[in-house]
C-alpha positions as CSV (number, residue, x, y, z in Angstrom):
1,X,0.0,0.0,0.0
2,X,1.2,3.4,-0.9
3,X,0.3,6.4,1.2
4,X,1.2,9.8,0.3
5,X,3.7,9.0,-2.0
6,X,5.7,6.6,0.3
7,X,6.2,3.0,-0.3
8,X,7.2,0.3,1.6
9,X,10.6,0.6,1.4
10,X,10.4,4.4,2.3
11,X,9.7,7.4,0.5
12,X,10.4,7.7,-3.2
13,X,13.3,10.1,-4.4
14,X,13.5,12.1,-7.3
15,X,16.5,11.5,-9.5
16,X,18.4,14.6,-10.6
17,X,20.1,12.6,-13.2
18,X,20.0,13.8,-16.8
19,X,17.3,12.4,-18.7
20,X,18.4,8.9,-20.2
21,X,18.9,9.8,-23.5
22,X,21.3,12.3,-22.9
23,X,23.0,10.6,-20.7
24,X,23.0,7.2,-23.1
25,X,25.1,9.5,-25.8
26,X,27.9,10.1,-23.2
27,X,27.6,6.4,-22.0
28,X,28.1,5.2,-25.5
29,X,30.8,7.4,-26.4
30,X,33.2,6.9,-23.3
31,X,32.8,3.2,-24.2
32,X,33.8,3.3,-27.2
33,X,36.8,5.2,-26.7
34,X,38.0,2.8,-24.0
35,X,37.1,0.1,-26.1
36,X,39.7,1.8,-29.2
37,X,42.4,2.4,-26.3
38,X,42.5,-1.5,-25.3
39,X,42.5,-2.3,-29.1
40,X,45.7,0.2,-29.4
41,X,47.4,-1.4,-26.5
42,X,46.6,-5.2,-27.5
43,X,50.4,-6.9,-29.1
44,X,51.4,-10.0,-30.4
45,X,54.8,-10.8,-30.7
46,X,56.4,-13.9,-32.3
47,X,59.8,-15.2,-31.9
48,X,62.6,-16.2,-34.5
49,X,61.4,-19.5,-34.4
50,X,57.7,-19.1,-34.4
51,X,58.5,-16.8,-37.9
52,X,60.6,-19.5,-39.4
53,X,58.0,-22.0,-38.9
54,X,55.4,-20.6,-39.9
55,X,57.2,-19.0,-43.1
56,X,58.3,-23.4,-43.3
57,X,54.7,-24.5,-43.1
58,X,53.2,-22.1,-46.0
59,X,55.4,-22.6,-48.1
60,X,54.7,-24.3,-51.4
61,X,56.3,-27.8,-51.7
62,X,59.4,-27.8,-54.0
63,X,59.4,-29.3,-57.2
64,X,62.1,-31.7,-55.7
65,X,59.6,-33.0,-53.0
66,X,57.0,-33.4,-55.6
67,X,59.1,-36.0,-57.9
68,X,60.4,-37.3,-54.6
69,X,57.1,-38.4,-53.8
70,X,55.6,-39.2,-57.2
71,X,58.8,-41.8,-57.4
72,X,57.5,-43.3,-53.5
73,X,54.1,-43.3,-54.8
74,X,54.7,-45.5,-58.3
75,X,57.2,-47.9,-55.7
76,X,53.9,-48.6,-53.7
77,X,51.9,-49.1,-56.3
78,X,54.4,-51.4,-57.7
79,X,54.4,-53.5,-54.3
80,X,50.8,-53.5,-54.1
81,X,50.2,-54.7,-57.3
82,X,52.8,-57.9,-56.5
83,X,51.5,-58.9,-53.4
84,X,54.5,-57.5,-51.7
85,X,53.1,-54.2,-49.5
86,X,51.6,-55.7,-46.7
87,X,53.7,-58.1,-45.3
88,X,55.1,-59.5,-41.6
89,X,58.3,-58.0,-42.4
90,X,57.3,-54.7,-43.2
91,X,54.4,-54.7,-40.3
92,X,57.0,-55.1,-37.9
93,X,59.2,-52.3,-39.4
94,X,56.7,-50.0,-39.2
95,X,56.0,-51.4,-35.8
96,X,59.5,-50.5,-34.5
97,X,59.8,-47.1,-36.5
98,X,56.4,-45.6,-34.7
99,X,57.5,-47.0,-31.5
100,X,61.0,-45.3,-31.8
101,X,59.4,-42.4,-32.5
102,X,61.0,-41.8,-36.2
């Protein structure tokens, strides 16, 4: 129940605050402009070896590597098409080279 302008909680203040839109503007804009500062301050930097890397694992493969692996590819093809790919022998050699971490 309300009785002369007085709630429960006590009577009701009047705000002397600027209406909300005007207030909303400046809100806005000082958010904004710490927003831009963080942005200016944020920095990554990468090391030497982080560059190098990453300038390794973009690069285009060289035409070596390409007839390197087009000369593996027609070997397996050749093994597979004898019989001669998946055998105990080579099982176990890839056995050991995964286990010895090669």
């Amino acid at each position: 129940m309300n009785i002369n302008n007085h709630s429960a909680k006590g009577p009701e203040r009047t705000s002397h605050a600027k209406p909300a839109h005007e207030a909303g503007k400046k809100g806005l804009a000082r958010t904004e402009q710490s927003q831009a500062k963080r942005v200016e301050t944020d920095k990554i930097e990468l090391s030497a070896g982080a560059k190098a890397l990453g300038a390794e694992l973009s690069a285009p493969p060289t035409q070596e590597t390409s007839v390197e692996r087009a000369e593996r590819i027609a070997q397996l093809r050749e093994l597979a098409l004898g019989g001669k790919l998946n055998t105990p022998e080579r099982a176990a050699q890839s056995a050991e080279r995964i286990l010895s971490g090669e």
